[in-house]
N, C-alpha and C positions, 0 to 999 in steps of 0.2 A: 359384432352381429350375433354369435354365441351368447352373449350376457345374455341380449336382449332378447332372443329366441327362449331364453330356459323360462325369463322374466315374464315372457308371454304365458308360456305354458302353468307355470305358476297361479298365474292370475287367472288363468281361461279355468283350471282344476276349482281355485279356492274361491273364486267370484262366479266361476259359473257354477240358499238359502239364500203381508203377511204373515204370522205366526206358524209353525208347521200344520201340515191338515189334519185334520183332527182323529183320521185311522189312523195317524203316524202316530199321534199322542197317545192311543189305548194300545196298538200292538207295541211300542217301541223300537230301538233299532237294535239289532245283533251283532255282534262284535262282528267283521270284516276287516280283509285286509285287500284291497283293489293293485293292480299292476296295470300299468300303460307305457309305450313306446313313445317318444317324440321326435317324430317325422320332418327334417328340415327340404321343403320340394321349392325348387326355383327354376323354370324352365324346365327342362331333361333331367336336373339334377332330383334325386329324391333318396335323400340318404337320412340312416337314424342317429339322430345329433344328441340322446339323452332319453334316460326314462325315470319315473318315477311309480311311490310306492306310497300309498294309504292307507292308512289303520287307526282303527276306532276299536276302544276298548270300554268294558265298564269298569269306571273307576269307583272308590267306595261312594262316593256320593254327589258324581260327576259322568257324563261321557268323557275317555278322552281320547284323542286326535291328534295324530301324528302324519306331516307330507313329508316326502325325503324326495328330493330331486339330484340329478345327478349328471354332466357333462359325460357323454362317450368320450373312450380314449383319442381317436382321431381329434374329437373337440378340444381338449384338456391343453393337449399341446398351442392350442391357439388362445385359448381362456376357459379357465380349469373352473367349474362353475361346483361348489357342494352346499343346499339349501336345506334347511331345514325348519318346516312349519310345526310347532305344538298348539294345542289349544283345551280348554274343556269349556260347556255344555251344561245345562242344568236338566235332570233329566224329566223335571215335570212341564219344559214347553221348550228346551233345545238354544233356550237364551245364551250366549256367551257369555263366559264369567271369566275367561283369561286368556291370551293368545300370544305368540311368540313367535318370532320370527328370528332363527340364527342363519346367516348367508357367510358364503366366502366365497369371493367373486374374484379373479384375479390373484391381487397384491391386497384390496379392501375384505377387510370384516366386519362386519352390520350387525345388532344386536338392538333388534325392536321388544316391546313388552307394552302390554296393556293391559291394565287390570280394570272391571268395571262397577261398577256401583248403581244400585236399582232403588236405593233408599226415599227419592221423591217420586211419586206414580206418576207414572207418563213417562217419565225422562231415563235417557240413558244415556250417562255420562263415564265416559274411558279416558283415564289417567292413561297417558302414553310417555314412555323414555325409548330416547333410541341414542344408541353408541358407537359411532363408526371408527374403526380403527385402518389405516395406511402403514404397511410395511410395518405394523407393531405399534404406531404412535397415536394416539388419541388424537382425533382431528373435532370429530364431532360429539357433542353430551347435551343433549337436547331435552327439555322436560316440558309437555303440555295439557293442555285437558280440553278436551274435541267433549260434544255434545249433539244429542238427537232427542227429537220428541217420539213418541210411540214408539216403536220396534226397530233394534238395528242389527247390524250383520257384521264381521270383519271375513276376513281374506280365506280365513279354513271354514267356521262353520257355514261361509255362502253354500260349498259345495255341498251338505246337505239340507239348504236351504230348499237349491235349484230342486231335490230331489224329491220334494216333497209341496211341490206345487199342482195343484186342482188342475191338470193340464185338461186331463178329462172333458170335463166344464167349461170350458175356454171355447169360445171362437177365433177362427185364425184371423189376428188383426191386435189381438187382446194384448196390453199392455199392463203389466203392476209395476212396483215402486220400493224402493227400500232405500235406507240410507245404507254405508257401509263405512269402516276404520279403515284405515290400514296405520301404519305406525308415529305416521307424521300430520294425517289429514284425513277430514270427512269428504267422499263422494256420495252422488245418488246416481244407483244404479238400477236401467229399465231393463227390465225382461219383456220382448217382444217372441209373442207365437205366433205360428206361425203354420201350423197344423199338423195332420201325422204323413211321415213321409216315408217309404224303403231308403235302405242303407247297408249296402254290402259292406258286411269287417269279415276278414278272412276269408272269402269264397261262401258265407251264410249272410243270408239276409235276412234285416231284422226289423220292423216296425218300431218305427221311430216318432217322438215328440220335439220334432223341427223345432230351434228357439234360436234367439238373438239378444246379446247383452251389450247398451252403451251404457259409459261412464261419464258423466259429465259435475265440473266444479259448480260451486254456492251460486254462481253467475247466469250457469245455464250452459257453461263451451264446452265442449269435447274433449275431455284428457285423455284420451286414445281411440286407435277404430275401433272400429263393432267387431266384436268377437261371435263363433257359429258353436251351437253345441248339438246333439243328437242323442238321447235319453231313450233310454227304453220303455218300451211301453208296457213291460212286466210289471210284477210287482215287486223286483228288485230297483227300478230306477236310475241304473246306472247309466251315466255317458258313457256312450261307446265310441262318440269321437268328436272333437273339438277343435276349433280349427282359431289362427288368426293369424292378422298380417306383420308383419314385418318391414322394413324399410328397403328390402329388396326380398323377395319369395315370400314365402306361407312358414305356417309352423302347424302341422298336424302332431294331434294327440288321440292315441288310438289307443283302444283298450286291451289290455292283452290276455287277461283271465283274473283269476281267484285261489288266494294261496292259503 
């Protein structure tokens, strides 16, 4: 339940980035480093099961992008979760150009990579390898090449995808589209809004841009529930809290400041 709690939070950070808006393209973004808690509540129970840390930097000729997720020690003992998301960013439209994914879950070590290529217009095609190792031994060595037409996203640059959407402009009801990577498969994922709503984090309340993400395969079916996120309506656009389900209780992700 741990894995799968951290694997939420993961996903709900880096899937919950259209191209970015276009004030995003002439101011750019500033280096940032983001902090969040990860709140496991089930009934009565509502304890912090893990947190995580984001940071964007300017690289010489790239954004780049780093998530660090992490199991609380009360968790560790049950399943010791250390993840770690890298990626960069092109800095004249925020396009992915590389993304990495190292996990140690368990006994398992994961080592995803996709590198992308923009060489035919329209297409965006991601060379994916991923490496699973068990108790040391190579089990998995997997090599593919996933494709999209117009614009797509993976698992880190989603989260400043999300943050750079015309929410503004939007009626609540309003649905957009993206495709996205992750190391083994193409999903498309909806962002559904939902309009501005209050949000107490900490004893302050904050005006919020209400949203909803499903993920569904090439088919059209649901590859997991709908995830809740809550964006501010500043002009930092940060989540300030993310929520999704679990196989038993919730998984809150709550933001915890600026370092």
């Amino acid at each position: 339940m741990i894995r799968k709690l951290l694997i939420c939070f993961i996903i709900a950070l880096t899937v919950m980035p259209s191209a970015f808006a276009a004030d995003a393209k002439a101011a750019g973004l500033a280096p940032e480093t983001l902090t969040y808690k990860v709140m496991f509540k089930w009934g009565l129970i509502n304890k912090k099961a893990g947190t995580a840390r984001l940071s964007l930097r300017h690289g010489p000729a790239s954004y780049e992008a780093t998530m660090a997720a992490a199991s609380a020690p009360w968790a560790d003992r049950i399943y010791k979760v250390r993840d770690t998301l890298n990626g960069r960013m092109a800095y004249s439209d925020f396009a992915p150009l590389y993304y990495e994914k190292i996990a140690h879950e368990g006994s398992e070590h994961k080592h995803d990579e996709v590198r992308y290529d923009y060489s035919v217009p329209g297409i965006v095609r991601a060379d994916c390898k991923r490496r699973v190792f068990k108790k040391g031994e190579l089990k998995v060595d997997d090599t593919r090449e996933l494709k999209a037409e117009g614009k797509a996203i993976d698992m880190l640059t989603s989260f400043y995808y999300m943050r750079s959407l015309p929410f503004e402009k939007w009626k609540p009801g309003h649905v957009t589209k993206i495709d996205i990577f992750s190391g083994k498969r193409k999903e498309l994922l909806s962002i559904t809004y939902h309009g501005v709503v209050e949000l107490d984090v900490g004893g302050v309340v904050h005006p919020t841009y209400y949203i909803t993400f499903t993920f569904t395969s090439g088919s059209g079916k649901k590859t997991s529930d709908d995830m809740e996120a809550w964006i501010a309506t500043d002009k930092s656009r940060i989540p300030l809290r993310l929520e999704g389900k679990l196989p038993v209780g919730k998984v809150h992700c709550i933001f915890t400041g600026q370092e």
